[in-house]
N, C-alpha and C positions, 0 to 999 in steps of 0.2 A: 681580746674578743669579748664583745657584751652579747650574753645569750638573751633568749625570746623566753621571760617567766608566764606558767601562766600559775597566776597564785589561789591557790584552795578560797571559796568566801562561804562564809557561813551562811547557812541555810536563813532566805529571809521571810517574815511572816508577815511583814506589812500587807500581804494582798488576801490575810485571809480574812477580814472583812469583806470581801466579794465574792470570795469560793467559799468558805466554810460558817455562813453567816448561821445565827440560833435562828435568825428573825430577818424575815424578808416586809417592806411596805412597799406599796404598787401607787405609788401619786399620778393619780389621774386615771385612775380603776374605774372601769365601765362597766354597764349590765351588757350595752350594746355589741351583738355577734356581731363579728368580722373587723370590731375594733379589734387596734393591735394590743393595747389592755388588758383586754375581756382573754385576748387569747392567751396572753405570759400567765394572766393569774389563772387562768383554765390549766395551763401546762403545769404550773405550780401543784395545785391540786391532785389534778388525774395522775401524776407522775410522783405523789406522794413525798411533796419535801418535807423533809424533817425539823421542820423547823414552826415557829409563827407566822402568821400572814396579816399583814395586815391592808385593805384595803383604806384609798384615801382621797376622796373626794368630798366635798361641802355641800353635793345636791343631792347626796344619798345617803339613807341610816344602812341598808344593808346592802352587799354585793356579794353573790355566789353564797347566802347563806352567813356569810362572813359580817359581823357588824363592822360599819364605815366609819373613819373618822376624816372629822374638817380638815386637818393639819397632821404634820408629822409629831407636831409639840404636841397635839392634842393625845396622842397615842401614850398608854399610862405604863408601858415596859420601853426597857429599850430596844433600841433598832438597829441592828448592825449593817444590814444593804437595804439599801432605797433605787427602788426602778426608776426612772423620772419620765415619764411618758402625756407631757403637757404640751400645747401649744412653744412656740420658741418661745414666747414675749413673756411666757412665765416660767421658765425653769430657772431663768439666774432667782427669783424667790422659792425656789421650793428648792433647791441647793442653797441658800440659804437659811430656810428654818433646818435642814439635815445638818447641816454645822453646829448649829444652836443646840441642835437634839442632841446632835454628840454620835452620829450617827457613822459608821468606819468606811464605809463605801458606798459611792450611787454609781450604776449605769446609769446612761444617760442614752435613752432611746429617741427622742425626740432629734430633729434636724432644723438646718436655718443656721449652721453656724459656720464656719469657716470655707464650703465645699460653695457658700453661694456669694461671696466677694468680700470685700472690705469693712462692709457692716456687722455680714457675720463676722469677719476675724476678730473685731474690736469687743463684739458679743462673748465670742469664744478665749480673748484672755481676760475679760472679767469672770468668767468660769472657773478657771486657770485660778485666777488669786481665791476665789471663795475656796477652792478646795484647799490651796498655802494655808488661808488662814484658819482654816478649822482643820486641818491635819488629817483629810480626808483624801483617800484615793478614789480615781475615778475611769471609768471605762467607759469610750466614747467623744462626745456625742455623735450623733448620728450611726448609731450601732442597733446590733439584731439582740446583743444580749450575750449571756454566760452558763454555762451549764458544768457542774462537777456531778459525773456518776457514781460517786462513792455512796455506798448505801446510808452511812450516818447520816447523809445530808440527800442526796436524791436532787440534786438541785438543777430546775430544768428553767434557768428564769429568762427565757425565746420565746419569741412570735414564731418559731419554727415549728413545723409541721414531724418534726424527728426527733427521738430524744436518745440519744446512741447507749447502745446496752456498753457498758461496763470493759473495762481493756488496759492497754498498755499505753493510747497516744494521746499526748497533749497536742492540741488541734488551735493556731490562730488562723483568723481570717481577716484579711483588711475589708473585704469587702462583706455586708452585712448580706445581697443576694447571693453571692457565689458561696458566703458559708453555709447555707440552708441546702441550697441544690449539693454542696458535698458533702454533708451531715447525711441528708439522703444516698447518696452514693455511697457512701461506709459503711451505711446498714445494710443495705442489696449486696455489699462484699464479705458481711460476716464482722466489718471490721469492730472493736471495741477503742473508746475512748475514756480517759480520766479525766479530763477536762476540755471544754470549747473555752475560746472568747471571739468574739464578734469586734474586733479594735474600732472600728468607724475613722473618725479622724484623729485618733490617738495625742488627744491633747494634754494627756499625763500619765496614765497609764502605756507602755511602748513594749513593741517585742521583745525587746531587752529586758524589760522588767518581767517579762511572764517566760525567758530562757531563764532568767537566776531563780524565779519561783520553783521552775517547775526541778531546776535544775539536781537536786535533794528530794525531790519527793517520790515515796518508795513506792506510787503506783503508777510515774510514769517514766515511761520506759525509750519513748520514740517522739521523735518535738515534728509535727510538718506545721508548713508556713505558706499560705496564701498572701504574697506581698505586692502589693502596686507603689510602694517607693521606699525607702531608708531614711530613719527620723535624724540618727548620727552612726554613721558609719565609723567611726571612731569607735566608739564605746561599742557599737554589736561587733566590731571582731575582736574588742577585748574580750566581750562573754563569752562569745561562741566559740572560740580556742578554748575555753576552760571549759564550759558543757559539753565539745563535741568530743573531750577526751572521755567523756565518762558515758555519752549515750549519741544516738543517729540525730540528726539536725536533719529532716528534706526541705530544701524551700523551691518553691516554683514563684516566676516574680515575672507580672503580666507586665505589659508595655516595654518591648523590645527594641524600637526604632533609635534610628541615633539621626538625629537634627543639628544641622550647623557643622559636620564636621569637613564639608568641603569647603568650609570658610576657614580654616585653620591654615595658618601659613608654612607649619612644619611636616615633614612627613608622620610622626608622632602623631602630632593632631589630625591629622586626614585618617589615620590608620583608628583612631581610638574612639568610636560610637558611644554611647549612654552604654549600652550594654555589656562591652568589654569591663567597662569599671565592675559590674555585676558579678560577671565570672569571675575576673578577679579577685576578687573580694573572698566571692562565696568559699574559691577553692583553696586560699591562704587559710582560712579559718578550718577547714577541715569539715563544712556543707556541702552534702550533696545536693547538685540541683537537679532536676527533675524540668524539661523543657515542655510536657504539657501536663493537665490532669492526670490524664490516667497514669503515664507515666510516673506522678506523685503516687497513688494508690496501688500502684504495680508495686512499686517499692516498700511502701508503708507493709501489704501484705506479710513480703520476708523478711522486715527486721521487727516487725511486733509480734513474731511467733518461733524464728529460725534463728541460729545461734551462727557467729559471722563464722564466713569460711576460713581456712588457713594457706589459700593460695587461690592459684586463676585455674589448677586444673579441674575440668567438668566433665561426668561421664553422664551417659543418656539410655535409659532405659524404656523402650518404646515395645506396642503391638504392631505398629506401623514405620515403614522404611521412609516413606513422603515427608508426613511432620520433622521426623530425624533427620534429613536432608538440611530441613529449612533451620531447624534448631542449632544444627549444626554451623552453619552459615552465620547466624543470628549470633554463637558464641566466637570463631575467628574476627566478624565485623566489633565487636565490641572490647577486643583486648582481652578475651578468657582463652584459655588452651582446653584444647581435647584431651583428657587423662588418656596414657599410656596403661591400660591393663595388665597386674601381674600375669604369671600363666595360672599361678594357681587358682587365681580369682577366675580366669576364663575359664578353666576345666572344671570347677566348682559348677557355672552357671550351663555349663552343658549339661552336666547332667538331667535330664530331665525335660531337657526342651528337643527338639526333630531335630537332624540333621542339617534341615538347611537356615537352621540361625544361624545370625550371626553373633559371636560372642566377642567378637573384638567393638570397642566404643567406637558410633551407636551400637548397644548389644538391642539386637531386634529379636524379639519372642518372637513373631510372627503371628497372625491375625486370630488365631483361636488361642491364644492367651488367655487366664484369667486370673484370679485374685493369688490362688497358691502360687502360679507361676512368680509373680510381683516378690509374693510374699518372702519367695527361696530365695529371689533373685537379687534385690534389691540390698539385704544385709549383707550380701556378698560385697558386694560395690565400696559400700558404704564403710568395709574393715579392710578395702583395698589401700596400702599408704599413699598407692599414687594418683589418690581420688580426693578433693578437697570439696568437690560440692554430687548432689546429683539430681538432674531432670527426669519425674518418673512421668511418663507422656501415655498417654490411653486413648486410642478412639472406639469407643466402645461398637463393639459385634452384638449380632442378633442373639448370641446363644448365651451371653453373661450380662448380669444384671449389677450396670454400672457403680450405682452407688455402695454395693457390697464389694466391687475393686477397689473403687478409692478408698471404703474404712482398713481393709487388708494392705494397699499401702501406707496408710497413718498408723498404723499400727506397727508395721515393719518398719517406719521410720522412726517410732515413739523411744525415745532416752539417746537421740545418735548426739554427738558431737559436730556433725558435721549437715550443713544445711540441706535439704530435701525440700525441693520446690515441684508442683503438681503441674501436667496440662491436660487435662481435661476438655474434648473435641466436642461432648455435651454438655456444655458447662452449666447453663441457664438452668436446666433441667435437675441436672445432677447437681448442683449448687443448691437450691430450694429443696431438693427431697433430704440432702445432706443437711441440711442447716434443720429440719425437721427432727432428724435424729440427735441433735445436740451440737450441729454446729462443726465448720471441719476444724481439724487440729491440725491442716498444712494449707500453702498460701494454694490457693487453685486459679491458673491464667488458661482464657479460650484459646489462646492461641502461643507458637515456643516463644514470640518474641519479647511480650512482657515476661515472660518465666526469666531470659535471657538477661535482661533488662534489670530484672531483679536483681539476680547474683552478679551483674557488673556493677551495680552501685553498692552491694556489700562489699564485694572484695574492694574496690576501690577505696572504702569508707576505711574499712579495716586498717590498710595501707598507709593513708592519712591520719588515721588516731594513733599509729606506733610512730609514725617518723618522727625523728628528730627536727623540733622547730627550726632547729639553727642559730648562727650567732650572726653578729655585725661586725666586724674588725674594724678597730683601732687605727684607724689611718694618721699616718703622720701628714700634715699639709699646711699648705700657708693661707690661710686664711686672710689675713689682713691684706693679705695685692692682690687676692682675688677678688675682694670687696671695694678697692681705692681704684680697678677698672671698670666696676659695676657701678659705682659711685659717677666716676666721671662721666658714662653714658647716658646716667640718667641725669645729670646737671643740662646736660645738653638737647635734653630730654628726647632722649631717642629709645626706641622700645627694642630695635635691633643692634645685635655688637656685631662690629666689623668683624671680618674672618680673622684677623690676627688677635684680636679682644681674646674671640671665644677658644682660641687657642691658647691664650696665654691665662686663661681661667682654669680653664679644664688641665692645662701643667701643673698649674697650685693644686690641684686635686689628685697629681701622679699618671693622669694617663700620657705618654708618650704622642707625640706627634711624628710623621713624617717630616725631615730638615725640611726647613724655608726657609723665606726672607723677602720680605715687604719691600717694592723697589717703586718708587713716585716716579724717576724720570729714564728713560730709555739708556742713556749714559752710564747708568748703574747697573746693568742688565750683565756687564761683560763679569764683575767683580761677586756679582750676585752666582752666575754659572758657576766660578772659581771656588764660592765659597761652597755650593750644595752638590757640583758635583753632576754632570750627565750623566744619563739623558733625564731632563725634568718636566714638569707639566706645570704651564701656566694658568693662573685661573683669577680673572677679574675681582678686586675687594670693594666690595662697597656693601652697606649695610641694608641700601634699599634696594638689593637687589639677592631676592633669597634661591631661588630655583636658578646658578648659574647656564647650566647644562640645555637650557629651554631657550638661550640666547647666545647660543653659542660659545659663551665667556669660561671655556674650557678647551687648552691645547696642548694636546699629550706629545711625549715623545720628542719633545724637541732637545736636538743635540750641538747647536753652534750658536756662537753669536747672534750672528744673522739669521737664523731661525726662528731665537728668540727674539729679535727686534722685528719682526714682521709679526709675528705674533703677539707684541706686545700692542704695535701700532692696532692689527684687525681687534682685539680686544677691548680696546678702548673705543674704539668706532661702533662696535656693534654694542657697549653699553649703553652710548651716550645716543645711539638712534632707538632704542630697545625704551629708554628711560629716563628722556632729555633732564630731567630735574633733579637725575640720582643726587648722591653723595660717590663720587669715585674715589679712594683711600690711594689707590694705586695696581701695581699686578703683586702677584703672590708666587712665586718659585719654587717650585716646588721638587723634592728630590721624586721620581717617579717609582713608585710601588712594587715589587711584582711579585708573582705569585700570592700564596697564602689565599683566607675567602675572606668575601667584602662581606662583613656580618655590617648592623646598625642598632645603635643602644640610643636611650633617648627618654624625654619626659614629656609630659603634657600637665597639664590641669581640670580637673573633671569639678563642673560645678558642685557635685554631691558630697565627691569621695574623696576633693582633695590630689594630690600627685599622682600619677599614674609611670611607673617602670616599664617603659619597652624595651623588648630585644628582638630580633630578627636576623632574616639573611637582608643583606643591603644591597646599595649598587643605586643605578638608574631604577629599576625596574622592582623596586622594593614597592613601591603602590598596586603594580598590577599582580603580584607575587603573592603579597599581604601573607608574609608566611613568616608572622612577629606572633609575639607573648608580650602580655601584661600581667604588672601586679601593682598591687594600693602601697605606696611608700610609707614606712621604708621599706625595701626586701633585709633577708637571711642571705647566708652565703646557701642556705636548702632552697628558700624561694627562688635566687637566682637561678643554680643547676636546675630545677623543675624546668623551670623559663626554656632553659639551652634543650634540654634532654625533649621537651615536648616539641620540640619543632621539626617540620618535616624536613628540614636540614638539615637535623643531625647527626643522619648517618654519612653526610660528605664532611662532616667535621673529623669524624671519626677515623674518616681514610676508606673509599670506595676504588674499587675495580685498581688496584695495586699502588693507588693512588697516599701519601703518608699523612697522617692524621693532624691535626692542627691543637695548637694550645687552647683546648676548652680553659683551662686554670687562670689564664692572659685575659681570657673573652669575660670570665666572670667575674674576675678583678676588677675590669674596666665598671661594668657594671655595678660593682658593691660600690666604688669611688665616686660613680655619679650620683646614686643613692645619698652618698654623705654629701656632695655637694649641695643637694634639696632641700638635706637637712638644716643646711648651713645659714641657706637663702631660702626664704619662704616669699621670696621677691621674683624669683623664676617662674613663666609664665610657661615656655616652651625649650625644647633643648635636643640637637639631632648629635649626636656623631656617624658621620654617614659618609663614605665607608668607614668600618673601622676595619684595617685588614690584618687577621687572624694568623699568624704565621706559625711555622713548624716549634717553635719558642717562645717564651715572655720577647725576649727581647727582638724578635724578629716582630713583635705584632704592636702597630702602631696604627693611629689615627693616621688620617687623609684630611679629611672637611669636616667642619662644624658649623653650628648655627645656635646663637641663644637668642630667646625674646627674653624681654622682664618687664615687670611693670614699674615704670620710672619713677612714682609716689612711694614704691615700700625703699627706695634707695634714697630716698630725699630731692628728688628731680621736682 
């Protein structure tokens, strides 16, 4: 077995020329309001960075009070970060006097580079080598900017309008507007960051590099990710396996669509959108995604102030029966449980509240609650063992004065172990009078379903940072005949393997097939029965012909000679009218199947991500079903079981309605061994096993039908 490392890397300092600079210079420093200039070095200033400033333009002595210089050379201390905010057609020279100066880092605010075609791209890797050869890191271009709120440094160097107070979260943004408008949004939430960056077109600087940054640094606590694409998927789920064991990773990753996948010849590639590879990815690595905004800020909430749960069970303490209804709802739709209340815990919270509460979960105080109520109540919950989170919900009454509840909850939850998430039915209100007094100290959501939301992505996260990665097993296989039939297809240059090919590849790799035997001429049919055995199912071979089932070139059940010879004859008929030009190989005999479930395992190629692992229920009706799993190859023997266990098939795997359970052990094996085939061949384009049927044992569970594409150049075709 080879296990999945993820190996410790030391903390690296490379990027603290951008975040932690003595000395900031603004090339191309304006007096003019509403330039984006005039507004970095204003934010510099009024936000008090700790640092040098130097202003840099050639048509002005002074800027903001600040004396001006022509150049960066001209500047008489050194420079550690340079803004670059020039026209395009002069930043590749002012990234070059920063080289000369010896300068550690530039943003690059300016635009015109790779986002407007071919000219910028060519623009944008002469950028690329200035920064190689002066050994300069860089952020950008076409970016909003970087901010570290660490007091030493105060560094606010944005065209933004926000400068976030002080916190737990490392905050990227692909996009320079949408980080401004959620910079904004995290101040209206209370929330605190330790550092922004604004990526732009991330032509050196990459999310990856600000995961391993931030990854050791002792004031951040929580990484979200604003992402519109993946520079190498390769290398971020290396990092993000190793950061996410140590802290929350959320990313929310805009542009969802999946284009071209009805053009795919396999079920595999029909089934696997752009996005699929996303999930995949995110949730190998141990990322929480976060499917909108808010949904990222719901979450951000309670893991930058609330310590992770230690299971799914949630108990809910309310004034109100309605909210708890819905809360309630909110926590079975999400995969969390309803804590079971001790008694004692229940007779504890009687005390003191009318007769007609209710003190089983939801425990309802009932509408004249107020802070003492919370106050008694809530620690009760909270030293309950069969409690692992708690929902305190409020809709505040005429007769108590809201914001003095929820300090009496913060307080009754202050030193717990166990996370305490607020709702708040006046939130707007009670948020700004609260934030007046110092700010809350618990996450506070308008309504149960973000509170909900919350503790499903912690516990979830929790779950994912203890598993076990898993291993890869050692498969013994032939390699070399699986290569000298892949070889031969592609001399011939064919992109499809015949149905006996791909049988006899995926054998060199251990999965089983269903007995056959390849028959060219009708006369062979009687010797063919003899050998496999009725009652068998015929089924048309030919390479240029992938969806047999659509042409009828599929016939079950046949038990005589003569059965088969009519069926061999309608076979060949309705190929050769179906697809006068095929290639026909011959028929294929097949011993017929029965019982067990037709699951389908299979590959695809995603232009980003590289291999993609399917598994599913199979059959016909595996497209309209679409009730598969993916993941970024290669898998775990953990990644696979996820794959099987998350599917909404898996409890007829397991044995439904007295029905007997089927070898998941068989299903996931098949799966690891395809994996290795991938590995084997990075010439594999597409790959179905469809059905593969899943029987009460290994040995009962065997392939039916395959399908491989390749591309005929990585084989020598």
């Amino acid at each position: 077995m080879v296990a999945i490392m993820t190996t410790p890397k030391p903390r690296s300092t490379t990027l603290d020329g951008l975040f932690r600079p003595r000395s900031v210079a603004i090339i191309g420093a304006s007096r003019k309001k509403g330039h984006l200039a005039r507004e970095l070095m204003h934010n510099l200033i009024v936000h008090e960075f700790q640092g040098k400033i130097f202003p840099v333009n050639p048509s002005a002595d002074v800027i903001h009070s600040f004396k001006c210089y022509p150049t960066v050379g001209a500047i008489p201390d050194e420079v550690d970060l340079a803004m670059i905010i020039v026209p395009r057609d002069h930043v590749l020279g002012a990234a070059e006097e920063c080289g000369k100066k010896g300068v550690k880092g530039i943003v690059v605010i300016s635009s015109g580079f790779r986002e407007v075609g071919p000219a910028g791209v060519e623009r944008e890797q002469k950028l690329i080598g200035l920064c190689r050869k002066y050994h300069m890191r860089m952020i950008g271009p076409n970016c909003m900017g970087i901010v570290n709120t660490d007091p030493l440094f105060n560094l606010n160097a944005t065209f933004a309008g926000t400068f976030p107070r002080p916190g737990p979260i490392g905050f990227l943004s692909q996009s320079g507007a949408m980080g401004a408008a959620l910079l904004s949004h995290a101040d209206r939430l209370g929330l605190g960051m330790s550092m922004f960056a604004s990526m732009g077109n991330k032509a050196d600087v990459s999310g990856n590099d600000l995961l391993e940054y931030w990854e050791d640094d002792p004031d951040t606590k929580v990484v979200l990710m604003y992402l519109e694409s993946f520079g190498n998927p390769r290398n971020f789920t290396n990092v993000a396996r190793r950061v996410t064991k140590k802290m929350p990773v959320v990313a929310v990753k805009a542009g969802r669509t999946a284009a071209g996948a009805a053009a795919a010849a396999s079920h595999t590639g029909a089934l696997a959108g752009s996005d699929v590879a996303v999930d995949a990815l995110l949730s190998q690595c141990g990322v929480i995604r976060a499917q909108t905004v808010n949904e990222l800020f719901d979450v951000a909430m309670a893991f930058s102030s609330q310590p992770l749960p230690k299971g799914r069970r949630v108990a809910i303490l309310t004034d109100a029966g309605g909210p708890a209804i819905m809360a309630t709802d909110a926590i079975v739709a999400a995969g969390l449980e309803m804590a079971s209340l001790a008694p004692e815990t229940m007779a504890g919270i009687a005390k003191g509240l009318s007769e007609d509460a209710s003190v089983k979960n939801p425990v309802d105080m009932l509408g004249h609650s107020g802070g003492e109520d919370y106050a008694r109540c809530l620690p009760l919950l909270l030293k309950d063992p069969g409690v692992d989170a708690v929902i305190a919900m409020y809709v505040p009454p005429i007769m108590h004065d809201p914001v003095e509840v929820a300090h009496r909850i913060f307080e009754a939850a202050q030193g717990s172990d166990k996370p305490v998430v607020c709702v708040l039915m006046a939130h707007d209100q009670v948020l700004e009078a609260i934030k007046k007094r110092g700010g809350p100290t618990l996450p506070i959501y308008a309504f149960p379903e973000g509170a909900v939301r919350a503790l499903a992505a912690m516990a979830r996260y929790r779950e994912m940072r203890d598993r076990d990665p898993g291993s890869m097993p050692d498969f013994k296989v032939d390699r070399a005949t699986a290569e000298k039939i892949l070889r031969k297809a592609a001399s011939e240059h064919r992109e499809h393997l015949a149905l006996d090919e791909a049988q006899q590849v995926l054998a060199c790799y251990g999965l089983r097939f269903a007995k056959s035997k390849l028959v060219k001429e009708r006369s062979e049919l009687r010797a063919a029965l003899r050998d496999v055995g009725t009652p068998v199912v015929l089924k048309i071979s030919s390479p240029d012909i992938i969806h047999k089932t659509e042409i009828g070139g599929v016939v079950t059940n046949v038990g005589s000679p003569d059965e088969a010879a009519v069926a061999f004859d309608a076979l060949l008929h309705r190929a050769k009218s179906a697809f006068p030009n095929a290639r026909i190989d011959g028929v294929l005999v097949q011993e017929m199947v029965r019982g067990g479930r037709e699951m389908i395992l299979g590959m695809t190629q995603d232009r980003s991500f590289g291999p993609l692992i399917m598994a599913g229920l199979g059959g016909v009706y595996v497209e309209v079903l679409k009730d598969v799993a993916f993941r970024v190859h290669p898998i775990t023997d953990r990644d696979a079981r996820e794959m099987v266990e998350g599917l909404r098939a898996a409890p007829l795997l397991r044995g439904v309605r007295g029905e007997k359970a089927v070898s998941i052990d068989a299903y996931i094996d098949a799966l690891l061994r395809v994996s290795r085939l991938v590995t084997d061949f990075h010439g594999l384009k597409e790959l179905d096993v469809n059905p593969f049927v899943v029987g009460e044992t290994a040995e009962e569970s065997v392939a039916v039908d395959a399908r491989i594409r390749i591309d005929p150049k990585a084989f020598g075709g």
